[in-house]
PLY file of the C-alpha trace (Angstrom):
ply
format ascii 1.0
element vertex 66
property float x
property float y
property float z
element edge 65
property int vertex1
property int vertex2
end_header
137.93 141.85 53.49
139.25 138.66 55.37
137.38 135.33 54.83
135.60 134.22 58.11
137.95 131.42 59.78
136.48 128.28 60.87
136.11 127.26 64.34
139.17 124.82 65.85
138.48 121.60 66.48
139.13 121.02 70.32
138.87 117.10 71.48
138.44 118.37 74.84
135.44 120.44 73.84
133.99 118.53 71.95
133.86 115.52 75.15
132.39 118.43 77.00
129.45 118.62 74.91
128.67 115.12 73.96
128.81 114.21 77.91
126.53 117.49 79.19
124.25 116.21 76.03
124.36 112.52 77.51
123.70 113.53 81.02
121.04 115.79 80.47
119.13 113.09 78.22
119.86 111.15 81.18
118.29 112.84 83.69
115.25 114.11 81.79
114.93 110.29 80.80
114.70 109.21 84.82
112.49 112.28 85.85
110.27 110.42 83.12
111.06 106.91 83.80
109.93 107.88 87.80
107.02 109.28 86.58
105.89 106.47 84.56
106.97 103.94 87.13
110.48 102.94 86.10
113.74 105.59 86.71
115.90 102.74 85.68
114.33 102.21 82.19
113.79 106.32 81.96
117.45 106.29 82.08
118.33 103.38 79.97
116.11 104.98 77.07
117.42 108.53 78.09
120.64 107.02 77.54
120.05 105.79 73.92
118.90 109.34 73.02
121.60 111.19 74.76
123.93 109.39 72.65
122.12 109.82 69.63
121.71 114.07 70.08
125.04 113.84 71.65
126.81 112.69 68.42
124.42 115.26 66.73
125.54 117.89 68.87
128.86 117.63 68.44
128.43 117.17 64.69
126.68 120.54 64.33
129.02 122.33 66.74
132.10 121.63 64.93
130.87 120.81 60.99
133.06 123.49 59.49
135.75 122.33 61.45
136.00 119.25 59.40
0 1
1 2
2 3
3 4
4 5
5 6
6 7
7 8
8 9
9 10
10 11
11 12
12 13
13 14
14 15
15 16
16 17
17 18
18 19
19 20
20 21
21 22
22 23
23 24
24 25
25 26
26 27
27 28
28 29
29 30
30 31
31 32
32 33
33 34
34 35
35 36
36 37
37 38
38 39
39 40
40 41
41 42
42 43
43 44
44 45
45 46
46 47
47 48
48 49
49 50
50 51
51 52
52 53
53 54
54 55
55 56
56 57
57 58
58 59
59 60
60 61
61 62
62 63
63 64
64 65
């Protein structure tokens, strides 16, 4: 029985998902922000949280990695 092998770290990869995390916060933030009045401020606060889930994101993807 072989132990299960953890997942590689990849810089690359993990870029990929903390900017497709970013830019989706992004746009759901201005599709708000138009709604409400303001894309510039939708994106500014979906900006904050894509950052946020996008360090989250990349955390969870590759914590047995680490």
């Amino acid at each position: 029985m072989q132990a299960a092998t953890p997942s590689q770290f990849s810089a690359a990869g993990a870029g990929g998902v903390l900017l497709a995390v970013l830019a989706a916060c992004i746009g759901i933030g201005v599709l708000i922000g138009w709604a409400a009045g303001s894309g510039a401020i939708g994106a500014l606060l979906g900006a904050v949280v894509g950052i946020l889930g996008g360090i989250f994101a990349v955390y969870y993807r590759y914590r047995d990695a680490i």
